[in-house]
C-alpha positions in Angstrom: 0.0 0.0 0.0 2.7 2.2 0.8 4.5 1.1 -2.3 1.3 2.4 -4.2 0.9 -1.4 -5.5 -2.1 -2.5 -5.8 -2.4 -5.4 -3.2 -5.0 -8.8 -3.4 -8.5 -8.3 -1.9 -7.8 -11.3 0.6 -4.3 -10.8 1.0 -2.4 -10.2 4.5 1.2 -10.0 5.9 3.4 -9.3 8.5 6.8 -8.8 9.6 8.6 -10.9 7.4 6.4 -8.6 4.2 7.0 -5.3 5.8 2.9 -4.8 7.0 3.5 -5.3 10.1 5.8 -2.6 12.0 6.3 -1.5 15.8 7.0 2.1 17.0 10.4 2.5 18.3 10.8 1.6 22.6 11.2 4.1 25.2 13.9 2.7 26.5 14.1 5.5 29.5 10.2 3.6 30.4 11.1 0.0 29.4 12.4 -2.8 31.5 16.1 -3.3 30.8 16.7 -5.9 27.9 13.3 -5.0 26.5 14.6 -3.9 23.2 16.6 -6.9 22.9 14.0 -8.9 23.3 11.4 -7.7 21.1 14.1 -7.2 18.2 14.8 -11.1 19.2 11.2 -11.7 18.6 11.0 -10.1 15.2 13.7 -11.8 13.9 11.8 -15.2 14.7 8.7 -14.4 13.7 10.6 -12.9 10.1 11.9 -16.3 10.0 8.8 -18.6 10.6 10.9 -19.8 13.6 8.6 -18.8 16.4 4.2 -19.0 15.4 2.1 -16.7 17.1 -0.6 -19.5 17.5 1.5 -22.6 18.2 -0.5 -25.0 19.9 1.8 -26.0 22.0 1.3 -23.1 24.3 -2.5 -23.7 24.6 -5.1 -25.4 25.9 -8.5 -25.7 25.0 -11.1 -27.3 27.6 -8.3 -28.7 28.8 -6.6 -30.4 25.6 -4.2 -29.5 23.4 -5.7 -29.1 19.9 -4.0 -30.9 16.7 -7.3 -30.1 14.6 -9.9 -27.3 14.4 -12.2 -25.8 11.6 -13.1 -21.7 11.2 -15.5 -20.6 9.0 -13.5 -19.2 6.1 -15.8 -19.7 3.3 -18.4 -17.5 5.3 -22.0 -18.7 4.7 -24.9 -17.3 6.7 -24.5 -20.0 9.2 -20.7 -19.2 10.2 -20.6 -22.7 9.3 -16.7 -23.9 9.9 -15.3 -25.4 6.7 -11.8 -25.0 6.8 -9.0 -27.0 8.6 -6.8 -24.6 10.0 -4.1 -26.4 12.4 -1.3 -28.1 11.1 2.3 -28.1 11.5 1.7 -27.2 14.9 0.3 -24.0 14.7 -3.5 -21.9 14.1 -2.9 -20.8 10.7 -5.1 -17.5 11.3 -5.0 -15.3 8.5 -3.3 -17.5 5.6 -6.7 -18.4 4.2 -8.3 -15.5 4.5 -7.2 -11.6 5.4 -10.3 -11.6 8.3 -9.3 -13.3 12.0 -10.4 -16.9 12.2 -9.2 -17.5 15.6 -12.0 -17.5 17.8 -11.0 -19.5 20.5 -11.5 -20.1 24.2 -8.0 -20.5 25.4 -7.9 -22.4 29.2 -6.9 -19.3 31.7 -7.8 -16.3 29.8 -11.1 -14.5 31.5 -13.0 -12.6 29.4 -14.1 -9.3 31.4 -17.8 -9.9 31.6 -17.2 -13.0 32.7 -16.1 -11.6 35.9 
């Protein structure tokens, strides 16, 4: 977009592309080794190295999911119809540009739950 290039209509990126870009740190507000870290992070997530969804790092009623189907071609039911969990990681975005995830991870509390 910034390039003035016309982009798909379900097309999204991140890092790795150059669509996806943090604001520099405060470094005078930020824990010491902050920077490090998050540059650390990019670096993996540029490489494919480290998955923002990997299933290993989440339950779901209690299990750890190796399977799960979204509703990415969207009918008027939501119906889900698309397998999006292999190589051990939620492969949100890669089918479609709009968030598939819409799980209920173990631990997080939604606020009006409360």
């Amino acid at each position: 977009m910034k390039e003035g290039k016309e982009i798909p209509a379900d097309w999204t990126g991140g890092f790795a592309e150059g669509s996806v870009e943090l604001s520099d740190i405060n470094e005078a507000a930020a824990a010491p080794g902050t920077k490090a870290k998050v540059e650390e992070t990019i670096a993996a997530l540029k490489a494919g190295t480290l998955k923002v969804f990997a299933t290993d790092t989440f339950t779901v009623k209690g299990a750890k999911l190796d399977s799960y189907k979204a509703d990415i071609d969207t009918d008027k039911d939501y119906t889900p119809d698309t397998e999006v969990i292999s190589d051990g990681y939620f492969h949100e975005s890669e089918k479609r540009s709009a968030p598939a995830f819409d799980l209920r991870i173990d631990g997080i509390e939604l606020l009006n739950e409360k």
